[in-house]
Backbone bond lengths (Angstrom), bond angles and torsions (degrees), N, CA, C in turn:
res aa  C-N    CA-C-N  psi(-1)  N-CA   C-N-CA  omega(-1)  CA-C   N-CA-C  phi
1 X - - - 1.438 - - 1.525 108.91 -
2 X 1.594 111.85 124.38 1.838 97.21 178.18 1.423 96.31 -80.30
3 X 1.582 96.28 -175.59 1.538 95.45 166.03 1.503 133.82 -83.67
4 X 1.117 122.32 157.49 1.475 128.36 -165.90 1.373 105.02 85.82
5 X 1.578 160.69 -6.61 1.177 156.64 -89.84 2.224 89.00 -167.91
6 X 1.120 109.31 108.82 1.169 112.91 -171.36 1.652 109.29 -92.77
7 X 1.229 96.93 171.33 1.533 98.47 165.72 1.842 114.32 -149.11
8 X 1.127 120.83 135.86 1.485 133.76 -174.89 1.673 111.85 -145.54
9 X 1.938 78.52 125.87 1.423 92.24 -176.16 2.178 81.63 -131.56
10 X 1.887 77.46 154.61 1.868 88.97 171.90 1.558 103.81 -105.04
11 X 1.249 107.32 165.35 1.758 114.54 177.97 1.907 84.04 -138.24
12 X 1.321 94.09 108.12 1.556 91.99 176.71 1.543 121.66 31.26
13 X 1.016 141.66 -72.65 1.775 119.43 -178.20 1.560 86.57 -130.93
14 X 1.414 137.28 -0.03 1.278 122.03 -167.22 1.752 85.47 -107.32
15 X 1.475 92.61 136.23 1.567 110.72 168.07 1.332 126.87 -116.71
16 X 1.062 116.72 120.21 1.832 126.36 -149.57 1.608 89.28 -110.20
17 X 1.563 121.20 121.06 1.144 131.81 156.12 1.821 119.80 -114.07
18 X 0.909 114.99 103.02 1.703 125.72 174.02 1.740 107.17 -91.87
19 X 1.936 98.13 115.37 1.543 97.23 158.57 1.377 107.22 -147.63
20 X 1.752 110.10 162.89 1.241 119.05 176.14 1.432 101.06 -49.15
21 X 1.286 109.23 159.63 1.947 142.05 -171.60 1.461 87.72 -106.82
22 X 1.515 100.82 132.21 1.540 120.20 172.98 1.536 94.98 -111.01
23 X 1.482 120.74 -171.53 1.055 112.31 -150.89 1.626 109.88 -117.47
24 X 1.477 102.43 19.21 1.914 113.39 167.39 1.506 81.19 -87.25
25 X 1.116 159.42 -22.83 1.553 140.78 -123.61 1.535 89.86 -123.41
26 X 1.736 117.65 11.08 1.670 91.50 171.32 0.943 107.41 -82.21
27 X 1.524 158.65 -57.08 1.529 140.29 154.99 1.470 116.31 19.56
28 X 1.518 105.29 -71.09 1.468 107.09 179.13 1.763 116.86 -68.86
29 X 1.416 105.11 -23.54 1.613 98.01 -177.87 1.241 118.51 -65.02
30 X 2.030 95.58 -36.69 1.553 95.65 177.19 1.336 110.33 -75.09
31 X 1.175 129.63 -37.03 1.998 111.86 167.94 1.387 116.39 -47.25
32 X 1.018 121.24 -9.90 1.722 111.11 170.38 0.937 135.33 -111.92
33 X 1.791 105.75 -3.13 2.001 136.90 -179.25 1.970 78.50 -72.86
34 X 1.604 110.10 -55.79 1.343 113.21 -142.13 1.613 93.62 -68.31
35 X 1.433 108.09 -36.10 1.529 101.05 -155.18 1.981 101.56 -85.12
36 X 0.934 110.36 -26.58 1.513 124.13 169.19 2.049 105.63 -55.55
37 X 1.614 110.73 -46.83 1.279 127.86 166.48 1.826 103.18 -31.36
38 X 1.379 81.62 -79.23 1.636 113.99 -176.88 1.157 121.14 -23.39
39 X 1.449 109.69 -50.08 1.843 145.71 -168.65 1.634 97.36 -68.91
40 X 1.374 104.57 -36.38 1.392 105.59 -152.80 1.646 116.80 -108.39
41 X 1.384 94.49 0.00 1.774 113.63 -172.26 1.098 114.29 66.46
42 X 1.915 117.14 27.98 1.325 107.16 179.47 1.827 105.64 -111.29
43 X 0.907 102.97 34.60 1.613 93.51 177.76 1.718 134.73 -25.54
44 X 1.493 76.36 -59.50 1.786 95.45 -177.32 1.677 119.01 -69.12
45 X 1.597 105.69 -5.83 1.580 123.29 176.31 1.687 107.10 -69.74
46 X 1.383 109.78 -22.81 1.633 97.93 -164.85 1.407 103.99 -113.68
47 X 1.361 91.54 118.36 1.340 145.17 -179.31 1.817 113.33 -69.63
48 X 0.984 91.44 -54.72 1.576 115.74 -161.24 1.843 114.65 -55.87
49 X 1.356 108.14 139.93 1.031 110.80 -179.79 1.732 129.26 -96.64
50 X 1.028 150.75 144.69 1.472 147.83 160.71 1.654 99.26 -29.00
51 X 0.948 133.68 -33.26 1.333 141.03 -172.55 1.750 108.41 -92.56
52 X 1.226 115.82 -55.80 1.651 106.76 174.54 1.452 119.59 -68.24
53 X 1.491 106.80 -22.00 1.230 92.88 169.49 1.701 124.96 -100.18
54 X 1.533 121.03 -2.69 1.465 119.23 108.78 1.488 131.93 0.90
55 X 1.205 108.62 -103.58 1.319 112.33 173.44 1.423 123.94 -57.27
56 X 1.544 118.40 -19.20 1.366 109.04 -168.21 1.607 105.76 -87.19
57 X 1.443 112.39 -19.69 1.513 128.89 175.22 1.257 112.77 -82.59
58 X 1.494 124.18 -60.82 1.269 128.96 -147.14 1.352 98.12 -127.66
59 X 1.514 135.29 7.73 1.745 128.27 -174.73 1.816 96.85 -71.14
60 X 1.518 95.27 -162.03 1.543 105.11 -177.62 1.758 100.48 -84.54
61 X 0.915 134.28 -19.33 1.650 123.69 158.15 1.300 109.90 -112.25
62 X 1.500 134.13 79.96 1.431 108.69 167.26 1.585 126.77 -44.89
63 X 1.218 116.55 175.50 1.380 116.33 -153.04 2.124 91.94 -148.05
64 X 1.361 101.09 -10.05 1.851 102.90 178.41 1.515 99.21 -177.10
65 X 1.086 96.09 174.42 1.469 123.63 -172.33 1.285 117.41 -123.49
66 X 1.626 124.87 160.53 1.691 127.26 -175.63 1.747 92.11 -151.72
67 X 1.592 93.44 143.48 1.452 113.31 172.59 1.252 104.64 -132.58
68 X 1.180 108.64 128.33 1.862 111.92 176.70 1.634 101.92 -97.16
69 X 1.599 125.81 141.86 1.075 132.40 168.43 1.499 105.38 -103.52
70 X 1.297 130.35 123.58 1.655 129.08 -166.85 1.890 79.10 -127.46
71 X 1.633 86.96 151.98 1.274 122.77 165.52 1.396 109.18 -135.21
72 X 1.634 121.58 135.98 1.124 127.26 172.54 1.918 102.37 49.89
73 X 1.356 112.71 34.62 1.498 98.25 -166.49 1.567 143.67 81.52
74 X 1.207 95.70 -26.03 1.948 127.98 168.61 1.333 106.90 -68.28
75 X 0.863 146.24 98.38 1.671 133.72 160.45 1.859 107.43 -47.09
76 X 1.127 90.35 115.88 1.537 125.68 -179.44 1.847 101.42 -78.74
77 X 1.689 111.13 -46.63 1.639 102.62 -152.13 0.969 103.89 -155.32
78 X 1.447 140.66 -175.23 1.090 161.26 91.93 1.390 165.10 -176.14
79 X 1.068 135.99 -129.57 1.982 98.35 -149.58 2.157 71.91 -167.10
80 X 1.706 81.79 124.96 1.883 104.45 169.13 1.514 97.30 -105.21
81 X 1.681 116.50 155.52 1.030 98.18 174.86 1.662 91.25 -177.00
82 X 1.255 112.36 152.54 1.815 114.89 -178.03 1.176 100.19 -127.94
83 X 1.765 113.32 -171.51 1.023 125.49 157.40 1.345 114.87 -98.83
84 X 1.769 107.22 161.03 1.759 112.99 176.89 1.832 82.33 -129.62
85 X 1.468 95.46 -154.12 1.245 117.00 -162.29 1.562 117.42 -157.49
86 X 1.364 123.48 87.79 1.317 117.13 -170.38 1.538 114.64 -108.67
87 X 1.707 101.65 114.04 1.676 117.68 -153.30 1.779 101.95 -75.73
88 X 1.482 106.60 -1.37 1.617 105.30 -177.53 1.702 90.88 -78.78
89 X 1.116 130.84 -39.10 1.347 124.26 -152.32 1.412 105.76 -120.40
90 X 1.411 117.26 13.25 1.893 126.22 -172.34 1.559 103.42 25.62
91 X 0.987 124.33 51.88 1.299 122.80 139.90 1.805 129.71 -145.91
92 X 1.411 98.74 170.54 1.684 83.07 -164.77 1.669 108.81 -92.42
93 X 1.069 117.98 150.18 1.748 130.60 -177.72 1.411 125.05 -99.09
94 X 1.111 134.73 123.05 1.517 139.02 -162.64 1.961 86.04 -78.47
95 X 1.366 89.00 109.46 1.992 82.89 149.02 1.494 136.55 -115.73
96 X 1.177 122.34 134.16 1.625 122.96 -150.24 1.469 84.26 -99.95
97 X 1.302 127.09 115.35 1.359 152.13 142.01 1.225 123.65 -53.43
98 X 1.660 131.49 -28.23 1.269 114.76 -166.49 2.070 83.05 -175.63
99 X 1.137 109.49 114.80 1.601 103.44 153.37 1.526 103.49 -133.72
100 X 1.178 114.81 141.00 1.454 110.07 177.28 1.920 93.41 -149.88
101 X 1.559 99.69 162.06 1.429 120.95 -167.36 1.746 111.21 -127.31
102 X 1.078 127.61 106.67 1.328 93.74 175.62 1.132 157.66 -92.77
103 X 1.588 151.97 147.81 1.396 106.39 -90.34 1.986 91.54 -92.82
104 X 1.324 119.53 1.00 1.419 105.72 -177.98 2.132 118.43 -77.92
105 X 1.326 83.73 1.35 1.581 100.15 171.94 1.332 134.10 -116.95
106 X 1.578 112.62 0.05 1.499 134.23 157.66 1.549 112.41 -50.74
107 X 1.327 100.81 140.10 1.413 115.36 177.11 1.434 122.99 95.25
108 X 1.506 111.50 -16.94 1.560 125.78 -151.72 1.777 97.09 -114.13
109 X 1.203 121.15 21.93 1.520 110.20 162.07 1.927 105.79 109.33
110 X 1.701 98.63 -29.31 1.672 90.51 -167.25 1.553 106.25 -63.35
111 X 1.238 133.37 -74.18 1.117 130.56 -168.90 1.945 125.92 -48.34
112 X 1.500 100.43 -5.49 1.173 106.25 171.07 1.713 115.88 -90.91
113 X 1.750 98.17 -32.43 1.548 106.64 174.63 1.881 112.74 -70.35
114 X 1.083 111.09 -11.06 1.422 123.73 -180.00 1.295 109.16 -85.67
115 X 1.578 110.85 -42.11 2.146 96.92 169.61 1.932 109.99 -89.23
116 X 1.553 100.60 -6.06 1.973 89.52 170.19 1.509 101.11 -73.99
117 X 1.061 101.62 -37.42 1.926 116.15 -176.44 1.779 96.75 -50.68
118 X 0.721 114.74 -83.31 1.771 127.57 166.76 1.404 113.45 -29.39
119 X 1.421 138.07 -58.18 1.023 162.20 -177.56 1.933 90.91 -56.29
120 X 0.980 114.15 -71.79 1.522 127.60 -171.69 1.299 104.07 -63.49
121 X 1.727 131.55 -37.59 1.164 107.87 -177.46 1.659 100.74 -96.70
122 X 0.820 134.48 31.87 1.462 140.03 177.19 1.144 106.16 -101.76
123 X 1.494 129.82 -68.49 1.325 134.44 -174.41 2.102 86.91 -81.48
124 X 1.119 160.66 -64.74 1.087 115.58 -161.97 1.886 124.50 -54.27
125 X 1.577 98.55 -12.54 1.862 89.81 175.56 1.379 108.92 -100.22
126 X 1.494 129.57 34.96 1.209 151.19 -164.41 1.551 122.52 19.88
127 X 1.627 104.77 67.26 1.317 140.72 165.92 1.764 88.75 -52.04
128 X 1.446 97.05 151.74 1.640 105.66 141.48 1.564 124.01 -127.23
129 X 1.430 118.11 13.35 1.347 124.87 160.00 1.337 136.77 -168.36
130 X 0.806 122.01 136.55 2.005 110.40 174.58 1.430 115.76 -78.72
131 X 1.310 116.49 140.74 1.455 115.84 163.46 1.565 109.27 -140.58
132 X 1.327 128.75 170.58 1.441 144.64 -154.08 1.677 109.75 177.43
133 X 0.912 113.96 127.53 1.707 108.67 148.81 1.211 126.76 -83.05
134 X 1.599 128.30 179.41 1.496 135.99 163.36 1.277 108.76 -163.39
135 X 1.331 110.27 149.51 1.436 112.47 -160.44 1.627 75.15 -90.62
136 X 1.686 90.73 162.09 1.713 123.97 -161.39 1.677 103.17 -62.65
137 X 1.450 114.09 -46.83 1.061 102.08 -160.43 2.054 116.97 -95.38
138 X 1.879 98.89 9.59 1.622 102.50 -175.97 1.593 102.58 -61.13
139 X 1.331 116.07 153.98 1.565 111.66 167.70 1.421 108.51 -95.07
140 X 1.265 119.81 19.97 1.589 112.17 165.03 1.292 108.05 -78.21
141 X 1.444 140.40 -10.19 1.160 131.40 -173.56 1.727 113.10 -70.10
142 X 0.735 103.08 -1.58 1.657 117.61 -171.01 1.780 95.38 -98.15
143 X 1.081 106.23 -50.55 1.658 113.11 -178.98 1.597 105.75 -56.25
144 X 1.666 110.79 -56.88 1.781 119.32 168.54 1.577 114.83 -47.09
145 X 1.076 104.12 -41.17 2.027 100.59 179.44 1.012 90.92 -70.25
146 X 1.452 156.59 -48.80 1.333 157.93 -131.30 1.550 80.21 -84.32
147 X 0.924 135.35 -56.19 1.483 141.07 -173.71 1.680 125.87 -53.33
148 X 1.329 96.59 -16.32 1.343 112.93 -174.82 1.758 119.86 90.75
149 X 1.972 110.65 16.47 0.914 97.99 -160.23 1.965 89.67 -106.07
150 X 1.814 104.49 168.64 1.719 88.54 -177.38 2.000 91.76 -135.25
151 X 1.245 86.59 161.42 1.960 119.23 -168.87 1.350 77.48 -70.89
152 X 1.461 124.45 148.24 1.178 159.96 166.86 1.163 116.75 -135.81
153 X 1.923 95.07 90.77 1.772 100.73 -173.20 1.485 96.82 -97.91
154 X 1.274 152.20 6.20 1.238 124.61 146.46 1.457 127.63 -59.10
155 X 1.005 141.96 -33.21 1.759 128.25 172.29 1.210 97.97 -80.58
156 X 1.012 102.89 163.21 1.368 142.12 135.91 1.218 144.87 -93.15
157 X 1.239 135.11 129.67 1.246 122.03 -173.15 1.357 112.45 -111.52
158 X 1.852 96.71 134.98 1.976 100.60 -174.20 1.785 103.86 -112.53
159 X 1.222 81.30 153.31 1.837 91.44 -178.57 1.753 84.81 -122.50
160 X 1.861 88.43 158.98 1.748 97.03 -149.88 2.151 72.07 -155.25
161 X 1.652 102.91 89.85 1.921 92.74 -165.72 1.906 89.29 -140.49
162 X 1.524 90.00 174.54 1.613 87.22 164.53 1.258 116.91 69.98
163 X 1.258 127.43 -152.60 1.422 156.89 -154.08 1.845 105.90 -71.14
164 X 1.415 89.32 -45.33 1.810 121.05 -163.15 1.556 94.74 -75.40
165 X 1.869 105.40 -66.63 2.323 106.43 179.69 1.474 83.29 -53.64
166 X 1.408 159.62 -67.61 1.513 134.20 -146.68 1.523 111.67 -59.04
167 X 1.777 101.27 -70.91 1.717 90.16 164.55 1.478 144.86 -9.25
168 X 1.293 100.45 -80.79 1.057 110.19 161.81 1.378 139.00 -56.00
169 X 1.745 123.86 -15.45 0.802 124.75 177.21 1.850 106.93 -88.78
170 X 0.986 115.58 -37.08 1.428 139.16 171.16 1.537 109.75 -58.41
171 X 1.451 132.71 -23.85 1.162 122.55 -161.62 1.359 107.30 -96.16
């Protein structure tokens, strides 16, 4: 899928349209950073400004990507997400940073059309995998196996933020 280039599928009378986020639409990205926050009991985590995420989307190097899922025109969802690079398999991997649904449109197909959406633009820029986290206790994890995807309890994942990424970056 290039960018700007949508995609719409129906689920019986509900019609799911997914497209890239231009750059009037950070307003809306940040209503869904916050409400995804919200979901997750992380409120007090977001940091971020109407402006960094500006630049972090749409500056002279973006740094991620946004897909809006609309219903009836409403934005229903959606899912940030970049590329990484995994040197076991020399190719690069789509990672989904953030998909969220809200919750009066759960169950009904959007949040599944948001990882085919992902899925499709991954392998058309010749990804060889998706990855994402979720905290332990969301019940979407049941929806992700449904997907064919599986929990990987050997890593761990470390965060390196704050006081500690300056330190260290400074030292």
């Amino acid at each position: 899928m290039v960018p700007g280039e949508s995609m719409t599928k129906c689920f019986d009378s509900l019609k799911v349209t997914i497209r890239q986020t231009e750059e009037k639409d950070v307003p809306l990205i940040m209503e869904f950073i916050r409400a995804i926050a919200e979901f997750e009991n992380l409120r007090d985590s977001v940091v971020a400004t109407e402006e960094d995420i500006r630049i972090g989307f749409f500056g002279p190097r973006p740094f991620a990507e946004a897909s809006i899922a609309e219903v009836r025109d409403e934005p229903a969802g959606f899912v940030t997400f970049f590329l990484n690079f995994s040197s076991f398999m020399g190719k690069p991997g789509l990672y989904v940073e953030d998909i969220y649904v809200h919750p009066e449109y759960r169950g009904q197909g959007v949040g599944r059309e948001l990882m085919v959406y992902c899925a499709r633009l991954a392998k058309e820029r010749g990804c060889g995998k998706m990855d994402w986290s979720v905290l332990t206790w969301n019940p979407a994890r049941k929806f992700y196996e449904s997907l064919g995807a599986e929990a990987d309890n050997e890593w761990m994942i470390y965060h390196l933020k704050g006081k500690d990424f300056s330190e260290l970056a400074d030292s």
